[in-house]
Structure formats: C-alpha cells, structure tokens
PAKEDO-712567 format. One record per residue (C-alpha): residue number from 0; x, y, z. Coordinates in nm, 3 decimals. Layout:
N
+-----+---------+---------+---------+
| num |       u |       v |       w |
+-----+---------+---------+---------+
| NUM |       X |       Y |       Z |
...
+-----+---------+---------+---------+
***
This chain:
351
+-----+---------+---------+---------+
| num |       u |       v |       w |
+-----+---------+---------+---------+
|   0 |  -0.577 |  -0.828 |   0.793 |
|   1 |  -0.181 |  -0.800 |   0.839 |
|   2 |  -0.043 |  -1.149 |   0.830 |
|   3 |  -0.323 |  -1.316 |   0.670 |
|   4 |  -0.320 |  -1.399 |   0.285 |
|   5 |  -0.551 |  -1.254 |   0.078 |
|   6 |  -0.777 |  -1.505 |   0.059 |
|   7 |  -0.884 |  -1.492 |   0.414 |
|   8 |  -1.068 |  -1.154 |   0.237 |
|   9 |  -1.412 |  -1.303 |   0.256 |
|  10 |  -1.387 |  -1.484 |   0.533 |
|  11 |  -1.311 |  -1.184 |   0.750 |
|  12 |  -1.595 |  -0.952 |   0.546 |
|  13 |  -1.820 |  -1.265 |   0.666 |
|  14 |  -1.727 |  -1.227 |   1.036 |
|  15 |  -1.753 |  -0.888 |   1.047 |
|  16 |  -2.142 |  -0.887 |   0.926 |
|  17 |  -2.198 |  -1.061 |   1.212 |
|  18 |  -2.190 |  -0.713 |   1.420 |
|  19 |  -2.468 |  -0.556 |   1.241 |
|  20 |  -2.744 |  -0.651 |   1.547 |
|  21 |  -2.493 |  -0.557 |   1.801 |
|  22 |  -2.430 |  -0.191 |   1.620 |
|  23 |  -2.783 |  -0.169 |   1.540 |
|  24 |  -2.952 |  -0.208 |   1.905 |
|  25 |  -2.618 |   0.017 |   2.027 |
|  26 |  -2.743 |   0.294 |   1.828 |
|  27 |  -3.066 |   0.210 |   1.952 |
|  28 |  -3.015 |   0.238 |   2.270 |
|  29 |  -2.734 |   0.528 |   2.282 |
|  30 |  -2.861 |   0.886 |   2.412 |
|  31 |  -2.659 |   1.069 |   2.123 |
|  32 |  -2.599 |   0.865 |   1.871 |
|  33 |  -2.278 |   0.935 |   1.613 |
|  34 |  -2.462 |   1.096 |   1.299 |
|  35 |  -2.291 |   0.880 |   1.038 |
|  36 |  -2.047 |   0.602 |   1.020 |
|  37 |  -1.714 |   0.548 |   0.874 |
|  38 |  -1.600 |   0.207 |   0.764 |
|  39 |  -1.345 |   0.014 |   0.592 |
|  40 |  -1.469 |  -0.064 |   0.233 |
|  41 |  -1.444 |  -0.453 |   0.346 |
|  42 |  -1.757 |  -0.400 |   0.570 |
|  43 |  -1.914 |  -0.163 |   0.285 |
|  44 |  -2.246 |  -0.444 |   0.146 |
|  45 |  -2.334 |  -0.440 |   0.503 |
|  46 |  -2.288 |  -0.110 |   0.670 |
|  47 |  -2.491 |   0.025 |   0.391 |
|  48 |  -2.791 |  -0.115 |   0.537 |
|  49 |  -2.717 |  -0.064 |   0.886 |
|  50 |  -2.701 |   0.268 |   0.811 |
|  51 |  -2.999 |   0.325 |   0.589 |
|  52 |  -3.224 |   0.144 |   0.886 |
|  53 |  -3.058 |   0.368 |   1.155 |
|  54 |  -3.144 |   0.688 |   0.880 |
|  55 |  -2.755 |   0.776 |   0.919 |
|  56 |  -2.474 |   0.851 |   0.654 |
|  57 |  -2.242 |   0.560 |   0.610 |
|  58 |  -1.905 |   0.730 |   0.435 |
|  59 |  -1.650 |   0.437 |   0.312 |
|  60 |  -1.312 |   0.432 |   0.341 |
|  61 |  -1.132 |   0.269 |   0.019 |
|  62 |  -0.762 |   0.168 |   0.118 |
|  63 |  -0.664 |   0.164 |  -0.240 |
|  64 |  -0.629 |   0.451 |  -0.482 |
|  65 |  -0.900 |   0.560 |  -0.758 |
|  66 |  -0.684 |   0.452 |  -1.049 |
|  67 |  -0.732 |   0.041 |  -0.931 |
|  68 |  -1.082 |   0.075 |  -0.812 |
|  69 |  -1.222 |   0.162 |  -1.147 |
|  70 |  -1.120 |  -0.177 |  -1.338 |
|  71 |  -1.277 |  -0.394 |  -1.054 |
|  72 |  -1.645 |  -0.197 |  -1.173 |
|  73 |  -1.600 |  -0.067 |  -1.513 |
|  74 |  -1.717 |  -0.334 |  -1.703 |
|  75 |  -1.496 |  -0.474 |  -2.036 |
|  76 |  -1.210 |  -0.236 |  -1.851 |
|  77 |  -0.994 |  -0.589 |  -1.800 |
|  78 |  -1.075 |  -0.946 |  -1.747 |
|  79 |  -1.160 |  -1.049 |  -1.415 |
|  80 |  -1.107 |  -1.360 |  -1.216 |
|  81 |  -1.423 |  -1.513 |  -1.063 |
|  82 |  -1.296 |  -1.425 |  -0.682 |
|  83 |  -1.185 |  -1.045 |  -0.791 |
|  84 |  -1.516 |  -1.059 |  -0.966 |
|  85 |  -1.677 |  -1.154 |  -0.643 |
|  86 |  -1.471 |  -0.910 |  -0.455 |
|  87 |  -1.590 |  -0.620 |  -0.680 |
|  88 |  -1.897 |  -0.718 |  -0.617 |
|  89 |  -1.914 |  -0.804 |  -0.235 |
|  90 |  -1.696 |  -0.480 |  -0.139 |
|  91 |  -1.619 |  -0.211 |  -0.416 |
|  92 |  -1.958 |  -0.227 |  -0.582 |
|  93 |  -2.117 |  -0.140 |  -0.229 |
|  94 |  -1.869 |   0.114 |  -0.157 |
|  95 |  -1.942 |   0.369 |  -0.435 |
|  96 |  -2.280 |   0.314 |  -0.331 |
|  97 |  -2.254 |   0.444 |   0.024 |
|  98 |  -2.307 |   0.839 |   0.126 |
|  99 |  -1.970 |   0.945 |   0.120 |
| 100 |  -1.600 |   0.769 |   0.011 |
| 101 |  -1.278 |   0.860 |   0.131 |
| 102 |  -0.979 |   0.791 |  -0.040 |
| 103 |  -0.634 |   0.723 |   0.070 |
| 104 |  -0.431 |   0.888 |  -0.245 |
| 105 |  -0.386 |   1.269 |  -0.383 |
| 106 |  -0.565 |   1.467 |  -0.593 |
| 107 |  -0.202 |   1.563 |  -0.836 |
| 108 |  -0.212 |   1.137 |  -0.802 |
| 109 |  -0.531 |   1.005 |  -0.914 |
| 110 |  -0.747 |   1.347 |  -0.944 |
| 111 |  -0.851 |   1.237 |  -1.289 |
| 112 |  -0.917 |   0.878 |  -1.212 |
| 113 |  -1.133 |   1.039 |  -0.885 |
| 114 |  -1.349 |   1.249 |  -1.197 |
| 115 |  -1.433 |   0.931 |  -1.360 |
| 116 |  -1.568 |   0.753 |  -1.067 |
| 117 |  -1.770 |   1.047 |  -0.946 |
| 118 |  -1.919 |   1.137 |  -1.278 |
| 119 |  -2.001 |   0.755 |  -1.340 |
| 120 |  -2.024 |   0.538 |  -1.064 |
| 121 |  -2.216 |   0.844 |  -0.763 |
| 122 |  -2.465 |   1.046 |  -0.776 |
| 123 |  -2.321 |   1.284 |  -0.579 |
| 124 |  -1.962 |   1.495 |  -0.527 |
| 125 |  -1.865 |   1.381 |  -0.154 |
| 126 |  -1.522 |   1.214 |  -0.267 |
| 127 |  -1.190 |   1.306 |  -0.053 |
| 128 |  -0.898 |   1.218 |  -0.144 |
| 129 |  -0.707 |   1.257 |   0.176 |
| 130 |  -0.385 |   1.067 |   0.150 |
| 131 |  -0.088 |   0.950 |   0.175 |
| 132 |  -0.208 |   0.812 |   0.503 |
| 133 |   0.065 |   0.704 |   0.718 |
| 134 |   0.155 |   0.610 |   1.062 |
| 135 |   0.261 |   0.947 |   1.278 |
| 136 |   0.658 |   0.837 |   1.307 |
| 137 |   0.677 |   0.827 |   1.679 |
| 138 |   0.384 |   0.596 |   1.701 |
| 139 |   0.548 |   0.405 |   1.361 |
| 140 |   0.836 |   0.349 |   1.640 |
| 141 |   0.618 |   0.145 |   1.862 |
| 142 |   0.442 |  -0.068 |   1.631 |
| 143 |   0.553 |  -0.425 |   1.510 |
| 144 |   0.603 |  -0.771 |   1.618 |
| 145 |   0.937 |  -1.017 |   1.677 |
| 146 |   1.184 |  -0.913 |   1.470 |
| 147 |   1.576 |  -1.070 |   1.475 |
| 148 |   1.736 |  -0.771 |   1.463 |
| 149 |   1.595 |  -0.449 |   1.651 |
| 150 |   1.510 |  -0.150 |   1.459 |
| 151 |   1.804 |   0.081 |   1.634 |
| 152 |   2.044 |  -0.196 |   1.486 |
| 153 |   1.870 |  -0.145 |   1.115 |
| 154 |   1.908 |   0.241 |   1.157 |
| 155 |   2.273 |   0.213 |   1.288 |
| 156 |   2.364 |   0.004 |   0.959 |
| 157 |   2.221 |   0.241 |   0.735 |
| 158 |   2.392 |   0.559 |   0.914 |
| 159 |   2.685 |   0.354 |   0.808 |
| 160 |   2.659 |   0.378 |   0.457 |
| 161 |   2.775 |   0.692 |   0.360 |
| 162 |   2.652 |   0.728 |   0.036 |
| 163 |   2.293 |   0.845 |  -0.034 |
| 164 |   2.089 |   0.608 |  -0.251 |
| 165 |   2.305 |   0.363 |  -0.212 |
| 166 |   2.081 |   0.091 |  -0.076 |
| 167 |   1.836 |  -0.139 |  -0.241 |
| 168 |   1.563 |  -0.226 |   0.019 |
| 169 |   1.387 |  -0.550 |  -0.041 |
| 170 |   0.984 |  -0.650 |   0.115 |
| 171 |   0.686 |  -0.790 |  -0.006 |
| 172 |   0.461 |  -0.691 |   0.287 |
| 173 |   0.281 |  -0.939 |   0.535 |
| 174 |   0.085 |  -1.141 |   0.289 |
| 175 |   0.353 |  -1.239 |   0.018 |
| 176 |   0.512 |  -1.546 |   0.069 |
| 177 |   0.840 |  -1.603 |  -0.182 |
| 178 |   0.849 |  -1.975 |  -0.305 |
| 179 |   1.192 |  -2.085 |  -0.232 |
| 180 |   1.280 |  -2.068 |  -0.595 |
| 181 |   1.200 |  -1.679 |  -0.586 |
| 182 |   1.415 |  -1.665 |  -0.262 |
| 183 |   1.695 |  -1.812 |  -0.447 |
| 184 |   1.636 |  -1.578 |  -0.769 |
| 185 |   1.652 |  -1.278 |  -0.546 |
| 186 |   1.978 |  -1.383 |  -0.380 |
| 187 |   2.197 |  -1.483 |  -0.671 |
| 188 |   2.085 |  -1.115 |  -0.806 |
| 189 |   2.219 |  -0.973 |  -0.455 |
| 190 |   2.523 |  -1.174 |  -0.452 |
| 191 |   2.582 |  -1.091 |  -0.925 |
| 192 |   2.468 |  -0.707 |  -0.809 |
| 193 |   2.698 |  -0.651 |  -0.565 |
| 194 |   2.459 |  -0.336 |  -0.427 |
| 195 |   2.407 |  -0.306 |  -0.031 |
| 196 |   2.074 |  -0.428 |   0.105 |
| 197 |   1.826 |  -0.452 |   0.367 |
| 198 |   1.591 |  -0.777 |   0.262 |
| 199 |   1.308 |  -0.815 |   0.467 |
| 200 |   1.178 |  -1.190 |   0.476 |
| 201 |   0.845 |  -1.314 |   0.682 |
| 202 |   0.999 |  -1.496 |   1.006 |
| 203 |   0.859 |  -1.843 |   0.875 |
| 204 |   0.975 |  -2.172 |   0.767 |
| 205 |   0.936 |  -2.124 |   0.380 |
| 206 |   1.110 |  -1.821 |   0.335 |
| 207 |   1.449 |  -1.870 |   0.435 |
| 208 |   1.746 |  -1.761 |   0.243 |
| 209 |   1.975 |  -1.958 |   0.109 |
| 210 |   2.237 |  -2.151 |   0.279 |
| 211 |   2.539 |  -1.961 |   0.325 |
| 212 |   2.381 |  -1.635 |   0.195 |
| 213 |   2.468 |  -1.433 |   0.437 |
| 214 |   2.795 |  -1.523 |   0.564 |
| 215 |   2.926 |  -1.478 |   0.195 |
| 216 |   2.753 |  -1.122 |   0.209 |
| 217 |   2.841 |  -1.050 |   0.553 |
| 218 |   2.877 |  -0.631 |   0.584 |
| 219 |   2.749 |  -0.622 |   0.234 |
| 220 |   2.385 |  -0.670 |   0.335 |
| 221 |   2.067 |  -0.710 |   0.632 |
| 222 |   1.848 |  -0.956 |   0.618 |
| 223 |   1.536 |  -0.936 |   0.879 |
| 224 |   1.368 |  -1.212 |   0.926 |
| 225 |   1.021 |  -1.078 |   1.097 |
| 226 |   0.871 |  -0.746 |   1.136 |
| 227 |   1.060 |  -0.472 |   0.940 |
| 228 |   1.073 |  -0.116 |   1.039 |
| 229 |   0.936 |  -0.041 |   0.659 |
| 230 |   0.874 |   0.263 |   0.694 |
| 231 |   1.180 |   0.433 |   0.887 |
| 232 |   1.416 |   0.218 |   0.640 |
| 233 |   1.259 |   0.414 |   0.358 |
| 234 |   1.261 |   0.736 |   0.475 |
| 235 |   1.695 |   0.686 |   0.527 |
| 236 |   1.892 |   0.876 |   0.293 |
| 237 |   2.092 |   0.555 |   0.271 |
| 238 |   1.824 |   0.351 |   0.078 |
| 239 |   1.773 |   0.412 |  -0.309 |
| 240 |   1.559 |   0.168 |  -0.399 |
| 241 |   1.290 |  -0.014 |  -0.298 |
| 242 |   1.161 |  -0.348 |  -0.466 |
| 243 |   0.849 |  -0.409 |  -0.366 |
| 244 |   0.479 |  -0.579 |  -0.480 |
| 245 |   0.355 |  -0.235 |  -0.530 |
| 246 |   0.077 |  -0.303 |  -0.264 |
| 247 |  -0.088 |   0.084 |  -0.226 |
| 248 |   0.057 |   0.126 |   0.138 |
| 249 |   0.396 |   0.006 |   0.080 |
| 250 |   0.435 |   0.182 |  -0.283 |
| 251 |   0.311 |   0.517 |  -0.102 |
| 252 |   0.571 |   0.458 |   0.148 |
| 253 |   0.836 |   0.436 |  -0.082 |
| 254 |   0.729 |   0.726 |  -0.292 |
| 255 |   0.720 |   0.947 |   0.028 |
| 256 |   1.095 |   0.820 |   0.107 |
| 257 |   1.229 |   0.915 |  -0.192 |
| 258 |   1.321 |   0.588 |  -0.316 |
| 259 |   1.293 |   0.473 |  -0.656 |
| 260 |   1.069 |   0.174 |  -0.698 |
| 261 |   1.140 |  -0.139 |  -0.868 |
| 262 |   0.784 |  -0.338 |  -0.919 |
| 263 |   0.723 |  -0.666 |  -0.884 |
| 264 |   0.315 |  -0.681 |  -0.907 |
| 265 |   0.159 |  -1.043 |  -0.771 |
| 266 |  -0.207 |  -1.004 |  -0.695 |
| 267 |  -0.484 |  -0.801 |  -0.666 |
| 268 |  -0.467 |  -0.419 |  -0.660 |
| 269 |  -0.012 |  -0.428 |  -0.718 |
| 270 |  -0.098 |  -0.501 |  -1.119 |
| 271 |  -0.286 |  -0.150 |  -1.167 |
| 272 |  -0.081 |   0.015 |  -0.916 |
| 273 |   0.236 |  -0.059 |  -1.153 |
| 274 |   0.054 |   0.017 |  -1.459 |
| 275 |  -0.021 |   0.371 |  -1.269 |
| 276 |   0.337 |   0.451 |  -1.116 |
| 277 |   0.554 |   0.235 |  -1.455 |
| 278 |   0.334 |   0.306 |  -1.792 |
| 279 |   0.149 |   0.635 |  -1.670 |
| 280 |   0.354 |   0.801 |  -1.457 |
| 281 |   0.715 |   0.724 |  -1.531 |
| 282 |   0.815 |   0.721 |  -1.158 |
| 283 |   0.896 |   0.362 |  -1.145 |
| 284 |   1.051 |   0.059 |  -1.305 |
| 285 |   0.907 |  -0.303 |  -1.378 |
| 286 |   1.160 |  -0.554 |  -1.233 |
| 287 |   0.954 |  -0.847 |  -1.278 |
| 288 |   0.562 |  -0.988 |  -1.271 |
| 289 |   0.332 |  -1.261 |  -1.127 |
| 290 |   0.314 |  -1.415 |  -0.787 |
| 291 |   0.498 |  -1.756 |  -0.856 |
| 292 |   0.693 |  -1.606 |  -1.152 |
| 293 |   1.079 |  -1.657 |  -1.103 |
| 294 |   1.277 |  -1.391 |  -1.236 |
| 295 |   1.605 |  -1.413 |  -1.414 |
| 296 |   1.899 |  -1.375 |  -1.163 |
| 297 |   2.119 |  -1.204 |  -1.437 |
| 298 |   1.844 |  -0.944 |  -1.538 |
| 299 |   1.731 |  -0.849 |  -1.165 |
| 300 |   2.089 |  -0.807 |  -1.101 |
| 301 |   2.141 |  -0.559 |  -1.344 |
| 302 |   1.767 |  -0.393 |  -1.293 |
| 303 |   1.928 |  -0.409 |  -0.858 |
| 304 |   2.266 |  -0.213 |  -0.968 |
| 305 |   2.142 |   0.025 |  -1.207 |
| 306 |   1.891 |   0.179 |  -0.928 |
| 307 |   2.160 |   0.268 |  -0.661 |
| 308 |   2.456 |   0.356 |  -0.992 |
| 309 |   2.318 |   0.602 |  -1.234 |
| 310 |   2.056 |   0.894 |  -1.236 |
| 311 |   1.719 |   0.749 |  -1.388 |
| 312 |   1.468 |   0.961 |  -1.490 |
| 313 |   1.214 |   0.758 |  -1.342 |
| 314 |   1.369 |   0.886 |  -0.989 |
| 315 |   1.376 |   1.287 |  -1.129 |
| 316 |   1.025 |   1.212 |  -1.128 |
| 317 |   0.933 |   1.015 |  -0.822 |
| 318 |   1.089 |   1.316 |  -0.662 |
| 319 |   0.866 |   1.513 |  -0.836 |
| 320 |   0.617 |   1.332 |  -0.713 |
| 321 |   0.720 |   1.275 |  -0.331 |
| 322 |   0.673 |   1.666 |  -0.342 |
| 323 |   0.343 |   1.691 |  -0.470 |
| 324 |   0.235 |   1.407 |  -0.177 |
| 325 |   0.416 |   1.636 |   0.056 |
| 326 |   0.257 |   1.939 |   0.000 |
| 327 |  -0.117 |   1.777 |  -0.080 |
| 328 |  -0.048 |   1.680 |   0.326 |
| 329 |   0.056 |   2.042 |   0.439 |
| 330 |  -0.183 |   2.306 |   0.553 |
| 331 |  -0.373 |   2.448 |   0.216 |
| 332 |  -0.301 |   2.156 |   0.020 |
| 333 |  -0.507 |   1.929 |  -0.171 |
| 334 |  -0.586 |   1.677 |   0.059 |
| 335 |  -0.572 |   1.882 |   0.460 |
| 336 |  -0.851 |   2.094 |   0.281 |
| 337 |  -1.015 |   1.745 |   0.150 |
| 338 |  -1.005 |   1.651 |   0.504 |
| 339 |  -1.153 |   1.985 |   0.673 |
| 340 |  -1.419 |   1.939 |   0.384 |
| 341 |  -1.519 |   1.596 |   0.489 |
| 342 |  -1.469 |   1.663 |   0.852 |
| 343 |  -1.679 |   1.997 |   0.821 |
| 344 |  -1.952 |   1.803 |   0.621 |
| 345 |  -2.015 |   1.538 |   0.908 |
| 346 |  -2.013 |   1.867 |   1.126 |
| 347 |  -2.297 |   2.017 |   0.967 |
| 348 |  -2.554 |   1.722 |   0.950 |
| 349 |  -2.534 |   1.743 |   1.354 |
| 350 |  -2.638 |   2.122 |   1.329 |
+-----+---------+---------+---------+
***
C-alpha cells in the first residue's frame, strides 16, 4: 500500500477477498498443491477460511512488531478509535488466529511482548520472530520512483560531509502528508539549528517547502522532493539522526543505520512504537506528537542540534541495540534459526 493513506486500509483488505474463488478452484485444480499459505496479516479474516476449506496451514505475516499488536487485542490495554477498533478486528484479531505468525522484529526486541501473545492470544508455540526484514542493498538500489535528485547525487553529498553523525535526515514515509504549517515548523527549526540535512518531502503539491528555503540553505542542506533512497541515506556514516513517524519499517531502518531517532508518532502503530524505542527502551527521543500537531520551531531546533552535537545516551544504546539486530540476522542468531525453524516446519507437513 506505498503511496496510499492509511485509510485506503479497508478498502484494499476488501479487494483482496475478492481472490478467495480464484485461489480456491487453483488449489483445486493444481497437481501438487503448496501445503500451507503465507499471507500478509491484511488478508488474514479471509485466508483463514480459504485455508481451513482447502485443509491447509495458513501462517500470517504481521508487518508490525509484538509490542503494538498487543494493545489493538488486549482489551482495557488503551482506548481505541472505532476504525483501529475495526482494524483489530478485521485483521489482527484473525491473524493470531491463523496456524502459524511470523513476525518482522527480534527476539532481544520484543521477545517478552512475543511471550504474552503466545501464552494469551494462541494455542500453540509457532511464533518467529524473523526480523529486521529489509531490502537486500543491491536490489534496495533498483527500487523507487521519480525522484529530483538521483540517488548517486544524495550519496556524493553525504561523502562530503566529513564528519560522522553529523547529519539530521528528515522523512515521514509514503503515507504522511505535512500540512503546510508543519512544513514551515520544520524549516524555521533547520534554518534556527543550523545542522546539515537531507529532508525528504512527497513530490506533491501540498508539501512544498517554503519559499526561499533552500536558496538561503544552499550547501547547508538536500531536500528531495520524491522517492528517497531511505535506506542507503541511513546506513551513511554522515547521517546522525533520523526524524521520523516511527512507522516499524522506517524506525528499523534507522536503528540498523546507526542513527539516533527523533520521534514524531502520527497514527496507527508509530504511537506504541515510540512508547517501545522512547519510554522502554531508552534508544530514542520524542521530538514531537500527533499528525496535524505543529511543533515549536525553537524547541525542534534545539531537539535537531543536540542529536548531531553531543553524545546522548539514548544513541550508546541504539548502538547497543543495532548490534543485537545485527547478530539476531547472522548465522546462529535469534531470528536465522527462527527462520530455519519455520522454514523446516512447513518442510515437514509435506513429509
């Protein structure tokens, strides 16, 4: 769903449903049939009964961590509004219903919050947590769409910095769009700050920078207007921080680049995802909150310069935890063996 907004959500899980009699008669019809099924947790109310009426496994694959799934079904956990509510129920309910659920976070990440859901929301122990789940980098190089200035040109700008952790990098994904009020928050704290920057802004009319913005900040700063090469900015040296909606791809990207992450929560999933990585972890700092909110210029300024000027201890431990993400992905670790496990498990139902 890159590029639509979040409320396209049910929409798209009401589309989808519409392949269950093609996938049915398929399997039908098909001389060796796949033994189970792995789906997006979107497609989850559905593909449970496809599966059950084709006597096959159906394994779900939750794009979030452990740590936000549990408020959307533990009930009094927090307040929900009626189209989360509806969400829970539509998708996440479903999910932890289904044979099997694969998650895309760490076991030294959300290992506890993994417990919970298996000792109160399955009847059974076939969770993996095989994350962080990224794009393999040469591939990473291919993907995107128009962009106004090419990724080689991004990477050449950042080889020019010379200092490490010097750069603040600014996105809000593909479904955030800044009011222009935001936009003009965010650029008088560039302009107060001072720091060097890469902002990413959607390629559309409503999120344009200010007038002037970036002549007066010409050398001091990128802005791309389009796709951004996210993930390769992140993983430079250059870049320090990263302020970001805390959406579970992009804050796993940042952790795994080794920049320190400045939160700025709007919808969904980002609020529990801060309260994880800000109150419970300590590996990242709260710059500001809400989708419309518009933050002081004077106090993101400050929050801007004091992430690329002075050792926090929030970044000690992001670094502490980019390692334990880096070895839970290396042969042994926590999540390669959660991924033979699952993979070995699907095996065995064939024999």
């Amino acid at each position: 769903m890159v590029g639509f907004p979040i409320s396209f959500g049910p929409i798209f899980m009401e589309a989808m449903a519409e392949l269950y009699n093609p996938l049915f008669q398929w399997f039908q019809t098909h001389p060796s049939p796949p033994v189970a099924i792995i789906s997006d947790m979107l497609l989850s109310s559905w593909v449970n009964t496809l599966s059950s009426n084709l006597n096959i496994h159906h394994v779900t694959f939750m794009v979030t961590n452990a740590n936000s799934t549990l408020p959307l079904v533990r009930k009094g956990m927090k307040k929900l509004s009626p189209s989360i509510e509806q969400f829970a129920k539509n998708a996440v309910v479903p999910s932890l219903k289904s044979w099997g659920i694969i998650f895309n976070t760490f076991l030294e990440l959300d290992g506890d919050k993994m417990e919970i859901i298996k000792e109160e929301f399955t009847e059974h122990d076939r969770l993996w947590a095989i994350g962080p789940l990224l794009p393999i980098k040469a591939a990473n190089n291919e993907r995107g769409g128009p962009s106004s200035i090419p990724r080689d040109e991004v990477i050449a700008w950042l080889d020019s910095c010379n200092r490490v952790n010097s750069v603040v990098f600014i996105g809000f994904g593909s479904q955030i769009s800044l009011t222009k009020l935001q936009m003009e928050a965010i650029a008088s704290a560039l302009e107060e700050s001072r720091v060097r920057f890469i902002w990413g802004i959607k390629g559309d009319s409503q999120n344009m920078v200010p007038l002037g913005f970036e002549d007066r900040l010409a050398g001091k700063g990128v802005v791309i207007k389009g796709w951004v090469p996210q993930q390769a900015i992140l993983d430079h040296q250059a870049v320090g921080s990263y302020l970001t909606h805390c959406g579970w791809n992009s804050a796993l990207e940042g952790l795994l680049g080794g920049a320190l992450l400045l939160a700025w929560p709007m919808q969904v999933d980002h609020f529990d995802n801060t309260n994880l990585l800000v109150d419970e972890l300590g590996v990242a700092i709260r710059a500001c909150e809400g989708l419309t909110t518009v933050p002081d210029p004077n106090k993101l300024a400050r929050v801007l310069s004091k992430s690329v000027s002075a050792d926090q201890p929030e970044r000690a431990r992001a670094m502490k935890l980019r390692q334990a993400a880096l070895d839970a992905i290396q042969m042994h670790g926590s999540s390669y063996t959660a991924l033979n496990s699952l993979v070995e498990t699907l095996s065995c139902i064939r024999k």
